[in-house]
Structures are given as structure tokens and as C-alpha cells.
BAFI-3210 file (N, C-alpha, C; in Angstrom, 3 decimals, decimal comma, padded with zeros to 6 digits):
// residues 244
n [1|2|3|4|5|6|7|8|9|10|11|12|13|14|15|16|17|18|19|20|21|22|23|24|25|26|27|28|29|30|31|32|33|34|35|36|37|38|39|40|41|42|43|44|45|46|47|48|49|50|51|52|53|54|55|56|57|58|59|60|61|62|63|64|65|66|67|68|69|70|71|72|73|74|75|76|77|78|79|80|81|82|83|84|85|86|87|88|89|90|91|92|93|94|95|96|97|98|99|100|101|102|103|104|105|106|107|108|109|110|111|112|113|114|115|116|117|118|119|120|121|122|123|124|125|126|127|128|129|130|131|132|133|134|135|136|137|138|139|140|141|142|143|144|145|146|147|148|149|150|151|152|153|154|155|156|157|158|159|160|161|162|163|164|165|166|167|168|169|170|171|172|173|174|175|176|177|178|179|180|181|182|183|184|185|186|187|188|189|190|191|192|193|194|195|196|197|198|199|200|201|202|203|204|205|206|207|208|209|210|211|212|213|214|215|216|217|218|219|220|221|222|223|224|225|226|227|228|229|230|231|232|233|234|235|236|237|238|239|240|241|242|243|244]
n.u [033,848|032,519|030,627|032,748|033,552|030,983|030,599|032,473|031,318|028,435|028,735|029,489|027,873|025,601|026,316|026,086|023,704|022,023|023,402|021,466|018,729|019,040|019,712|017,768|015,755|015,087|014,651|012,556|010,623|011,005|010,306|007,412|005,904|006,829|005,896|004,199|002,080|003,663|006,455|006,981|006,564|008,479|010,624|010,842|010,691|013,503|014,898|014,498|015,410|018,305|018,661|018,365|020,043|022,689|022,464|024,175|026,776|027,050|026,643|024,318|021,887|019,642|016,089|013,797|011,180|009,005|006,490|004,210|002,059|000,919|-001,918|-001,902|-004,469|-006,270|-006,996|-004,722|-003,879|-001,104|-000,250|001,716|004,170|006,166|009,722|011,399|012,505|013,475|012,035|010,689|011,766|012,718|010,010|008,887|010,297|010,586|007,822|007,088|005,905|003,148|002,338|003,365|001,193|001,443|000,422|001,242|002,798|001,348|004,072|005,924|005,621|007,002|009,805|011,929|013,940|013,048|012,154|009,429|008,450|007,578|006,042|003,787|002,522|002,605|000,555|-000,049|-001,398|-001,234|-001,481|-002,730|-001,828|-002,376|-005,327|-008,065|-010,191|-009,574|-007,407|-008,856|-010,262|-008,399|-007,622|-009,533|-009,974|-007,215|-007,752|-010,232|-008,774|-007,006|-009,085|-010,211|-008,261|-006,431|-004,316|-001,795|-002,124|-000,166|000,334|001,050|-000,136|000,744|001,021|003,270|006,730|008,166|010,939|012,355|012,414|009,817|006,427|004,136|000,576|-001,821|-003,489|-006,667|-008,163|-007,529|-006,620|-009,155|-010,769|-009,320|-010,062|-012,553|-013,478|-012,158|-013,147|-012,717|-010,404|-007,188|-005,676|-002,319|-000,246|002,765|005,938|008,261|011,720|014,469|014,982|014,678|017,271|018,766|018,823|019,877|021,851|020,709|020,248|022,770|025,510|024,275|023,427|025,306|026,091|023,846|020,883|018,343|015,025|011,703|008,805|006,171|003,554|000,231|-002,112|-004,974|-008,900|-010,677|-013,333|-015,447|-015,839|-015,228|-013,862|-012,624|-011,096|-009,035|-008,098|-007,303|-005,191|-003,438|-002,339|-001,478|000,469|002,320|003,260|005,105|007,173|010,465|011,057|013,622]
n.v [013,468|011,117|012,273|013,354|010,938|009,984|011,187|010,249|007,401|007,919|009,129|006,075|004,785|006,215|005,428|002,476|002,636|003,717|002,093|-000,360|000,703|001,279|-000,953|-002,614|-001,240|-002,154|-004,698|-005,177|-004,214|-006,133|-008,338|-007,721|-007,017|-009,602|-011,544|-011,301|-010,942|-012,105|-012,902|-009,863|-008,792|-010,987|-009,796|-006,543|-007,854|-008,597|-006,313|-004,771|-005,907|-005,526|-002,642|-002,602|-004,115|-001,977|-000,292|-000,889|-000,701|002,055|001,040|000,511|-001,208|-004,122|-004,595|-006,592|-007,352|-009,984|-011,744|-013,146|-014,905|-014,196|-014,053|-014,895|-015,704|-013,573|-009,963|-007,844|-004,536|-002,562|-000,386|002,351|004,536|007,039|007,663|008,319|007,704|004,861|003,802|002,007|-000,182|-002,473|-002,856|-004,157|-005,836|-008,153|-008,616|-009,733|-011,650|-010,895|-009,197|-006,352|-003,131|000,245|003,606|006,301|009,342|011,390|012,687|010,837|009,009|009,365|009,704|008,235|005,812|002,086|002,608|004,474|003,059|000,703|001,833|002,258|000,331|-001,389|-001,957|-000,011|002,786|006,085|009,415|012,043|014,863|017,732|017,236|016,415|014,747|013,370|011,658|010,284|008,790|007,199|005,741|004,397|002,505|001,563|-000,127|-001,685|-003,351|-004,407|-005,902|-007,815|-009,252|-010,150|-009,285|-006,879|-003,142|-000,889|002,485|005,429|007,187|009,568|011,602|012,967|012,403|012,192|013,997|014,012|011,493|011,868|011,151|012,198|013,398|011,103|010,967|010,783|010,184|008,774|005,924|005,618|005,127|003,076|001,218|000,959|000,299|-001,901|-004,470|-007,067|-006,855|-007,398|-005,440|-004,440|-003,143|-001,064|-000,173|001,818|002,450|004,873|005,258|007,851|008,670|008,248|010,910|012,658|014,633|015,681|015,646|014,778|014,564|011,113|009,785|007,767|004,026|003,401|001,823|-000,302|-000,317|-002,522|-003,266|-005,483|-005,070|-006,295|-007,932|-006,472|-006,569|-005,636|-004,041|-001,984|-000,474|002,796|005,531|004,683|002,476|003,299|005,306|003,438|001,565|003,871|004,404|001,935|001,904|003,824|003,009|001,475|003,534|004,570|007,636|010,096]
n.w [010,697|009,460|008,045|006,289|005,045|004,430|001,619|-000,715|-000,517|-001,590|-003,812|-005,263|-004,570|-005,634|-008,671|-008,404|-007,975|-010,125|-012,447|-011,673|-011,907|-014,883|-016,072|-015,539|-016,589|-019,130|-019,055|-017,477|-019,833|-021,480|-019,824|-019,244|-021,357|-023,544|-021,470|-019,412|-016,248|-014,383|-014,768|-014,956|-012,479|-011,176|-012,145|-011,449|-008,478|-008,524|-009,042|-006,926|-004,599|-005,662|-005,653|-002,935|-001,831|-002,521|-000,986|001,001|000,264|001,892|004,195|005,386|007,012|007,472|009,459|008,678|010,798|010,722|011,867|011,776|010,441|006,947|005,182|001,620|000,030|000,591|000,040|000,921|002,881|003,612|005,879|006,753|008,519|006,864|005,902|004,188|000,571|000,874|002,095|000,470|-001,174|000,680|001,193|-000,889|-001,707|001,026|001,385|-000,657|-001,705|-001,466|-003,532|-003,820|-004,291|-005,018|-003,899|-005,564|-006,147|-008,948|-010,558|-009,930|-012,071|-014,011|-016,005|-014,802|-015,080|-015,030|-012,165|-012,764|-014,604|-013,567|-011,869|-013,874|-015,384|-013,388|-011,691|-010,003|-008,193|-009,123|-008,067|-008,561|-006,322|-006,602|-007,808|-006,205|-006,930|-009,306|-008,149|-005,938|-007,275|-008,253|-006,357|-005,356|-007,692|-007,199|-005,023|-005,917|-007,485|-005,389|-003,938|-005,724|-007,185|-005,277|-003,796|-002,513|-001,336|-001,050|001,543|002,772|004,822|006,148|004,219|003,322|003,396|006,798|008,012|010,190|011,668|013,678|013,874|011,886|011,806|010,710|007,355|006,941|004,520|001,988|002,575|003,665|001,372|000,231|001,760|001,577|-000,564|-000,961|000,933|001,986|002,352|004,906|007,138|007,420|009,957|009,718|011,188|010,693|011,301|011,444|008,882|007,924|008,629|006,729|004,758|006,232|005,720|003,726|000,290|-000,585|001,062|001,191|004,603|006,502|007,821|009,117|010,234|009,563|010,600|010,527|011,749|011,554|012,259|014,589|012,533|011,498|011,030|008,635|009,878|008,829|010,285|009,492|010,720|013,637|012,771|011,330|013,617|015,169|013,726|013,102|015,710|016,159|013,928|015,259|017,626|017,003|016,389|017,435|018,540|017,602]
ca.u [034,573|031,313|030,200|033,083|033,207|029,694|030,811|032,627|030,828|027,727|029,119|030,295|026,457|024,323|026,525|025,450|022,499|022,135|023,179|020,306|017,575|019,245|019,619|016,610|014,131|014,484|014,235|011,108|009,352|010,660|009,373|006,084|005,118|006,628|006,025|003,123|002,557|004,275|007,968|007,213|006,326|009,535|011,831|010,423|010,955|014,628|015,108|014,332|016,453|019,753|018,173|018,546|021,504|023,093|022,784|025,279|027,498|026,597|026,732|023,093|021,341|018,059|015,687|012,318|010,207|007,236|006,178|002,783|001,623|000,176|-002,641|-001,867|-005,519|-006,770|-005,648|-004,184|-003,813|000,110|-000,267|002,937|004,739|007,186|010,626|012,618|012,049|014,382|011,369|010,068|012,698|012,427|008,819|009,162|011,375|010,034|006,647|007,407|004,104|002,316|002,384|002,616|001,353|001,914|-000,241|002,352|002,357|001,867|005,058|007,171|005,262|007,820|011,228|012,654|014,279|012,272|010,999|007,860|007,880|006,719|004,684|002,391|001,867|002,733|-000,660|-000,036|-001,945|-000,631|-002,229|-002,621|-002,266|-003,172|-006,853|-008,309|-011,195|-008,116|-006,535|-009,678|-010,762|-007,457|-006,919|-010,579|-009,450|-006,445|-008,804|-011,096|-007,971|-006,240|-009,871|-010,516|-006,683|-006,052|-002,859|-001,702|-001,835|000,979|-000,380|001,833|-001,339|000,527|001,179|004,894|007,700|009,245|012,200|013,415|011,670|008,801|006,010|002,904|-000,930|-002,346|-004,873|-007,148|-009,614|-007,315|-006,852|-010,749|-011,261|-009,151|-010,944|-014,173|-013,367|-011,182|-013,550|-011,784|-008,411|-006,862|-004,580|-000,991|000,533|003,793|006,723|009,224|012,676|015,723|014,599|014,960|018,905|019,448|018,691|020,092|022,521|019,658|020,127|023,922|025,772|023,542|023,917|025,932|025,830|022,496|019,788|016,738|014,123|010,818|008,391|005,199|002,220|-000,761|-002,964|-006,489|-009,664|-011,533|-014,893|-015,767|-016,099|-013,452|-012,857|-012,184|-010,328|-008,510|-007,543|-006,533|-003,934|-002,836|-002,045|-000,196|001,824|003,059|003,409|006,342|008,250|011,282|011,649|015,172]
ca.v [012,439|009,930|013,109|013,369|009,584|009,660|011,759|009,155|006,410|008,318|008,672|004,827|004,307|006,151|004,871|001,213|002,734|003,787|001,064|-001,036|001,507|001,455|-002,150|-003,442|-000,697|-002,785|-005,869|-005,159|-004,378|-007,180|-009,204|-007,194|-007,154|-010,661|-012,695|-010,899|-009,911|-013,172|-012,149|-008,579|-009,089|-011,165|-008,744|-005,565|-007,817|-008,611|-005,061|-003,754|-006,606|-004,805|-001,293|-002,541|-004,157|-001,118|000,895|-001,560|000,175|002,814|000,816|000,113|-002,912|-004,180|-006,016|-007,185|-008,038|-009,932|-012,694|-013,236|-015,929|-013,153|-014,907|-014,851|-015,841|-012,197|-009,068|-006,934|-002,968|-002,224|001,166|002,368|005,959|007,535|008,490|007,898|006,146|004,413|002,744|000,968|-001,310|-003,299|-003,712|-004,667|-007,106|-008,687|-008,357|-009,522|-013,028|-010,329|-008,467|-004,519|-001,776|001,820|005,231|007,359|010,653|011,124|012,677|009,858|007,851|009,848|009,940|007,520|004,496|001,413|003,116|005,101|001,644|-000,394|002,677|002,881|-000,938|-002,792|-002,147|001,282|004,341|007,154|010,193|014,254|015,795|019,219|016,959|015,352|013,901|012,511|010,771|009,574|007,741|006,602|004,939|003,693|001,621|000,239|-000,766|-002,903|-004,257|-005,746|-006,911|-008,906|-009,789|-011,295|-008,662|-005,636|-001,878|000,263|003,460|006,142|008,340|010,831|012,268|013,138|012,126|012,616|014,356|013,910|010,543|012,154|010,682|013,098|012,586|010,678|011,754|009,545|009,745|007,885|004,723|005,362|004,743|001,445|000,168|000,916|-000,229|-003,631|-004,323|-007,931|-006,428|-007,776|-003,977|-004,595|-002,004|-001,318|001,000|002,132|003,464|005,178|005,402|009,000|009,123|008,230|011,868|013,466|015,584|016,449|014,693|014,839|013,280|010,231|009,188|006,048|003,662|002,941|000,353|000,378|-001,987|-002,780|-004,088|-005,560|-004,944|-006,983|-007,163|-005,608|-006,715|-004,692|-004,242|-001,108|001,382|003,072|006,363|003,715|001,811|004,314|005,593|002,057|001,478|005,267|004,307|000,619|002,150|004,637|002,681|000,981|004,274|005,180|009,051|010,417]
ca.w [009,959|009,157|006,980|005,158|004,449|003,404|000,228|-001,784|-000,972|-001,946|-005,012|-006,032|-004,091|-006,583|-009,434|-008,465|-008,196|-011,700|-013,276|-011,191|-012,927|-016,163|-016,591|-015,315|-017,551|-020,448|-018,252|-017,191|-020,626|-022,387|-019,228|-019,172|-023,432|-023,786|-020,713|-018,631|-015,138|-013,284|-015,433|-014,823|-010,691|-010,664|-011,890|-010,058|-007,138|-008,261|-008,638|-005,341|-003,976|-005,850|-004,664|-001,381|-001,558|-002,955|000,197|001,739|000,380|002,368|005,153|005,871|007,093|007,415|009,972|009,279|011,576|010,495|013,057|011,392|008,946|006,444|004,298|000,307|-000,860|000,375|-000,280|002,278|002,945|004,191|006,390|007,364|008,226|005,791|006,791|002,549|-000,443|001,121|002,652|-000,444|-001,758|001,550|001,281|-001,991|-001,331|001,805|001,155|-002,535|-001,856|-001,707|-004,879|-003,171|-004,970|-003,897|-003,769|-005,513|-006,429|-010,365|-010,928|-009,972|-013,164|-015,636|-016,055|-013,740|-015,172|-014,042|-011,243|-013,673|-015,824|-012,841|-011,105|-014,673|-015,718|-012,219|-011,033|-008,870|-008,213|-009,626|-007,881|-008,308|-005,217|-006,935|-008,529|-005,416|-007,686|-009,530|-006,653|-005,060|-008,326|-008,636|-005,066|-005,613|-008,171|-006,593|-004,034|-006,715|-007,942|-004,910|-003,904|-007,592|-007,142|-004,078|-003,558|-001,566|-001,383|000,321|001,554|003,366|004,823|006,598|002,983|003,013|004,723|007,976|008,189|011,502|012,067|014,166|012,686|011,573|011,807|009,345|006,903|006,547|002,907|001,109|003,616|004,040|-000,010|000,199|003,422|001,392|-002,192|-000,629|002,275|002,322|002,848|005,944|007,207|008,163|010,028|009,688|011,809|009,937|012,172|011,085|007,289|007,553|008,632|004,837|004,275|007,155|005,448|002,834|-000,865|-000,605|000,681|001,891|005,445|006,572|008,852|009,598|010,898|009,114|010,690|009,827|012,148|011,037|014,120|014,335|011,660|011,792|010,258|008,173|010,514|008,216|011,051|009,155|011,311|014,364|012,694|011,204|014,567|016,001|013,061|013,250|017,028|016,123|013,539|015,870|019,015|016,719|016,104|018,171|018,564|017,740]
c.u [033,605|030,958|031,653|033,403|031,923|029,734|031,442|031,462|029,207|027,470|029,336|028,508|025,341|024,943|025,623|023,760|021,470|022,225|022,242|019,146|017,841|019,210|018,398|014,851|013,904|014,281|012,758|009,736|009,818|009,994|007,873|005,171|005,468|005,718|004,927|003,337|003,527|005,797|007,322|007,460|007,624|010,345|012,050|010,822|012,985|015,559|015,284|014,825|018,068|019,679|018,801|019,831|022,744|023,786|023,504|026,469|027,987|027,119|025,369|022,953|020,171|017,143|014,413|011,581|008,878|006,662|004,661|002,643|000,942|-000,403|-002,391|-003,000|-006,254|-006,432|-005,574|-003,783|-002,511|-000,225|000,789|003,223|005,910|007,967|011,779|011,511|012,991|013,595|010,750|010,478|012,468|011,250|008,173|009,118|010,339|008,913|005,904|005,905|003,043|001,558|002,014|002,521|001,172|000,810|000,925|001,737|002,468|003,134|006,191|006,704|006,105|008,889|012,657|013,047|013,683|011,277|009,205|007,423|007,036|005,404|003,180|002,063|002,462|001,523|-001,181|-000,857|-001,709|-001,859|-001,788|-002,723|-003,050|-005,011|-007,508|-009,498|-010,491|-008,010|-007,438|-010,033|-009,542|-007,368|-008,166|-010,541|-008,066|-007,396|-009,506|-010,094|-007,195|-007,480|-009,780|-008,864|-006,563|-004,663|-002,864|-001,464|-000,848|000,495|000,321|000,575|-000,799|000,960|002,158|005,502|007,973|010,334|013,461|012,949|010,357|007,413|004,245|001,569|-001,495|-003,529|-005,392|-008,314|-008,747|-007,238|-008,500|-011,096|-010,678|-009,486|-012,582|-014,025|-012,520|-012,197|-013,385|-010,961|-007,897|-005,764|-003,499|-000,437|001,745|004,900|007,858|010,393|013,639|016,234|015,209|016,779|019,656|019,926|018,840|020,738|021,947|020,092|021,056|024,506|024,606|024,156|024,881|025,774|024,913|021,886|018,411|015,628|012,754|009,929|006,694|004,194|001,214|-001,623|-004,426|-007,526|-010,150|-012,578|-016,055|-016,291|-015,040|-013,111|-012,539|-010,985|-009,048|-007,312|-006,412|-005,168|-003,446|-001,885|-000,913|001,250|002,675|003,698|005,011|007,943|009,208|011,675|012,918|015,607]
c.v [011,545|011,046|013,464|012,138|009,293|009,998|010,808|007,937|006,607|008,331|007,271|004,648|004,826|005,634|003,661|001,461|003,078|002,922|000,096|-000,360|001,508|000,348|-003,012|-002,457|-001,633|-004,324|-006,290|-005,075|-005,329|-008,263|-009,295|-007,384|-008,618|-012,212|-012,547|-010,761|-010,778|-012,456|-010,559|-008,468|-009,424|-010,228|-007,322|-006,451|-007,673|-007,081|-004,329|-004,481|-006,101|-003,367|-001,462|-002,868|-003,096|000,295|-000,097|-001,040|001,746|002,657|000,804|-001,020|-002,765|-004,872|-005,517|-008,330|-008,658|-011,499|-013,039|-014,124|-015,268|-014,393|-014,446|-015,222|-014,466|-010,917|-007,950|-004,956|-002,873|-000,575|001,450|004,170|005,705|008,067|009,047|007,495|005,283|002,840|001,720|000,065|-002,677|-003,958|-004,452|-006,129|-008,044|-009,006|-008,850|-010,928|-011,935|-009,185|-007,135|-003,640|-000,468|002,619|005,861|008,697|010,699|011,531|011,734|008,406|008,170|009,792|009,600|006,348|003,323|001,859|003,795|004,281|000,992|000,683|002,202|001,609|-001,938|-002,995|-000,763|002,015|005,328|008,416|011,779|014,826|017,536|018,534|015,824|014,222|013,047|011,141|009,816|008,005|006,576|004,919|003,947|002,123|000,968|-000,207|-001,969|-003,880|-004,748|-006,504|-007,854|-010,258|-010,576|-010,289|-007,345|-004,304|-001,438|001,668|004,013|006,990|009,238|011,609|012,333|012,418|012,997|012,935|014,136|012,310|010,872|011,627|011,634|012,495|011,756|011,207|010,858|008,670|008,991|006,390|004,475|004,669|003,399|000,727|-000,142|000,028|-002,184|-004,083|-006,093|-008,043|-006,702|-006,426|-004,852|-003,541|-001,936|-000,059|001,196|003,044|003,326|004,993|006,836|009,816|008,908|008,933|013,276|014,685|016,449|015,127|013,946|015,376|012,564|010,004|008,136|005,625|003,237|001,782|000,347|-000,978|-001,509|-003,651|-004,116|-006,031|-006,090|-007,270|-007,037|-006,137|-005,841|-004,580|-003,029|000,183|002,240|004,281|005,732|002,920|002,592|005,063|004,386|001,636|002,570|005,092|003,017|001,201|002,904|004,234|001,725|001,625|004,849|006,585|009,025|010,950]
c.w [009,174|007,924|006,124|004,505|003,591|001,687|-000,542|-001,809|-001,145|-003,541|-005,773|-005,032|-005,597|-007,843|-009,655|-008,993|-009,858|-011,931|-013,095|-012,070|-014,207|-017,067|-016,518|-015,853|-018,473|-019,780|-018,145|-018,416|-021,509|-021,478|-018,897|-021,092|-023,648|-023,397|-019,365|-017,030|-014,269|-013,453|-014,901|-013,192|-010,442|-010,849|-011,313|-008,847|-007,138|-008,199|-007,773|-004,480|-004,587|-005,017|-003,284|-001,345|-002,251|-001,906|000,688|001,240|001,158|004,064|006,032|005,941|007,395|008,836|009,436|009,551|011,438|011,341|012,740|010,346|008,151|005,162|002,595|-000,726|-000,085|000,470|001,163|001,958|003,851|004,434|007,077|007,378|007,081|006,451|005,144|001,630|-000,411|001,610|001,804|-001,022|-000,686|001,815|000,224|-002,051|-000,199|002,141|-000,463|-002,695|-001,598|-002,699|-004,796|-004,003|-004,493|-004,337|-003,925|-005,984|-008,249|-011,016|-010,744|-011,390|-014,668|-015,290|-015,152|-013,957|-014,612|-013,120|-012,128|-014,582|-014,747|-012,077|-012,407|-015,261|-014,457|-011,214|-009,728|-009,116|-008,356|-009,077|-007,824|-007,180|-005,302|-007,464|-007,289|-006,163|-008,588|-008,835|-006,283|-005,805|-008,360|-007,273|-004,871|-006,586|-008,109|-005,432|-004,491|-006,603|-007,158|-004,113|-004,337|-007,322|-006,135|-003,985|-002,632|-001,878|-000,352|000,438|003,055|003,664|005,982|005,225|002,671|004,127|005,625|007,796|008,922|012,194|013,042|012,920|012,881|011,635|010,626|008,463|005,842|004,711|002,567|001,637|003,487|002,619|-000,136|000,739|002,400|-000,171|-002,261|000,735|003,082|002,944|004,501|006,087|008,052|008,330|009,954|010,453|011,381|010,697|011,077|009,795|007,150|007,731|007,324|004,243|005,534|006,804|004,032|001,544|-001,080|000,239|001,374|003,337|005,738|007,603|009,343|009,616|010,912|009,835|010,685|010,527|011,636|012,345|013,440|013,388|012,074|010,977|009,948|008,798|009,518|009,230|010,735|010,196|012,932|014,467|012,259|012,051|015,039|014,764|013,441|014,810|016,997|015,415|014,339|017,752|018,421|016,388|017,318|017,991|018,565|019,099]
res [x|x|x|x|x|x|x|x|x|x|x|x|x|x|x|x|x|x|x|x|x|x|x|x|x|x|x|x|x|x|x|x|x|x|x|x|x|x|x|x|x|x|x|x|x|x|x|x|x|x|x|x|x|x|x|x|x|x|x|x|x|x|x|x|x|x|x|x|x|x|x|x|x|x|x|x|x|x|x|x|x|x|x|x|x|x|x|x|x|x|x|x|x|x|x|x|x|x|x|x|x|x|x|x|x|x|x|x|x|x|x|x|x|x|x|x|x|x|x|x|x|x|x|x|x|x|x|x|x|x|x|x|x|x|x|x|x|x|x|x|x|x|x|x|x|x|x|x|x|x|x|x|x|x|x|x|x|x|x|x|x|x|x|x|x|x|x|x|x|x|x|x|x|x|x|x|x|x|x|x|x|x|x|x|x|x|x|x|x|x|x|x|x|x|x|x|x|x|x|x|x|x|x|x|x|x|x|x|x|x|x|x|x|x|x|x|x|x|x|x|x|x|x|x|x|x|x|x|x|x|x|x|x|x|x|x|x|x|x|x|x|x|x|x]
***
């Protein structure tokens, strides 16, 4: 019954959803060419605050958990598992004093309403998984730049998502290149549950019902023993995930 409910309001879900990406492309470059990165920052954030509220239709909700006074004069490294991209609107959003930029993959920098406007001038990493000399350079220089900046990287290092919410090993060079290139960066781990029931029934229909929460672990100093440290996040983020 829940699966055949999910089918309409899947439908009247990605509608909203559309019109959120469609209305807020040109948003963003008249707030980006006119009005620079402050106007551009805000409306990427207001963006991924409709995003989210979009899956309420759906019948999703949110918690996060962040119980930490997170410092805004240095920049920080967000390490979290992947379960969606269900997971990025929320950290967006909630995470929005900290100005997050992602490690994406370069194909999500084309042909995506908003979404490939803010990936290729909001300060992201756009990386080749087929050109690791690519990638490396790439994640190298988000590294400089939330040093210089005072802002944050998001960095999914088990590579893909989870399917089933089990959450995979991490792999660590690219984490290692932002530890080394930000060696400021204060790491926030993060545990991401019940992201992946979004996509339980595959693309279509979307899940319903769900309870996405979002807890934010201790944070970590950079000491630069990175395959240590490495480990010891790899171990927080995962001490926050609930197996299905």
C-alpha cells in the first residue's frame, strides 16, 4: 500500500522539485554576475532549504544533531557517509555559516538546473574519477581555498553511495589531500541514517515516510598524522550509523 502511495506523490514531489531548479538557475546568476559571492551563497542556501522542504511532500523529516559550537573564523573539513543526494540539501542548509563546498563528480557540473551553476562557480571541486591526476589537483585546490577562506569542504570518502545504508570503507587520498592542503581545518564528522530509504524502490517511485537524521560527532583536530586520523574519523562516522 505505502508503495503504491509513493507513486503519485512522487510525481507532484519531483514537479515541486523542478520548479525549485528551474526558478532558482537564473536566480543564482543574476545574484552571482550582479551581486557576488554573499547574494550567490544566500540563494544556494535558500535553494536547498525548498529542496528540502520539497521532500515533505513525501513525507520526510529531518533531525540535526549538532551540539557543538562549530568555529566560523577557521575552515572546517565535513566527513560524512553517503546513503542519497538526498544527503546534501540538509547540509546545505544547516551547515549554511559555514559556506560547504562539495567533492563532486564532474558530471554533475552540466546539465542540471542550478545544481551545475552552483557546483562550477560556488567554489566546488569538480572531479574525474576516470583522471586521478585530475581529481587530486582538483581537491588540492579546494583544500587552499577553504584554508585562504575561512570555509568548509564536504567530502563523501567512501566514493559512492550506500544502498542499503551499510556504510563502506573509506578511501582515504582524497580526505588525505584536504587534511594536507587545509592543515587548519578543524574535521567534523558526520552520520548520516535513513538517507538511503529515499531510494529504496530504485529512482521511481521515491520512498515515503521517512526520518532522515543527521548527527554531527566530535570534532577532530588536524594533528597531521593523517592515516591515524583518518582511521579515528572513519570509526566516529560510523559509530553514528544504525544498520538496517
Amino acid at each position: 500500500m505505502q508503495k503504491i502511495l509513493a507513486y503519485p506523490l512522487t510525481v507532484i514531489y519531483f514537479l515541486f522539485f523542478g520548479i525549485a531548479l528551474v526558478v532558482f538557475h537564473p536566480i543564482q546568476w543574476i545574484c552571482f554576475n550582479l551581486f557576488g559571492y554573499k547574494a550567490h551563497k544566500a540563494s544556494v542556501s535558500l535553494l536547498n532549504l525548498c529542496l528540502l522542504r520539497c521532500t515533505h511532500i513525501l513525507g520526510t523529516t529531518y533531525r540535526f544533531n549538532n551540539p557543538h559550537r562549530l568555529p566560523t573564523d577557521r575552515p572546517l573539513i565535513i566527513v560524512s557517509n553517503h546513503q542519497s543526494m538526498n544527503d546534501i540539501p540538509p547540509i546545505i542548509w544547516f551547515m549554511r555559516a559555514h559556506h560547504p563546498k562539495f567533492v563532486s563528480k564532474i558530471e554533475l557540473g552540466k546539465g542540471i538546473p542550478s545544481v551545475s551553476y552552483n557546483l562550477r562557480h560556488g567554489g566546488s571541486a569538480l572531479i574525474d574519477r576516470k583522471d586521478s591526476k585530475q581529481a587530486l589537483v582538483q581537491i588540492a585546490k579546494l583544500g587552499k581555498y577553504i584554508e585562504t577562506n575561512h570555509r568548509c569542504a564536504v567530502i563523501f570518502p567512501e566514493g559512492t553511495r550506500s544502498r542499503t545504508g551499510v556504510p563502506k570503507k573509506f578511501q582515504p587520498t582524497g580526505l588525505k589531500i584536504l587534511m594536507k592542503n587545509a592543515p587548519s581545518a578543524l574535521i567534523i564528522p558526520i552520520s548520516i541514517n535513513n538517507s538511503w530509504k529515499m531510494l529504496r524502490y530504485g529512482k521511481f517511485p521515491y520512498g515515503i515516510g521517512n526520518h532522515l537524521t543527521f548527527d554531527v560527532q566530535e570534532p577532530i583536530e588536524n594533528n597531521a598524522n593523517f592515516d591515524a586520523l583518518i582511521a579515528l574519523v572513519e570509526e566516529s562516522v560510523k559509530q553514528g550509523i544504525h544498520l538496517p
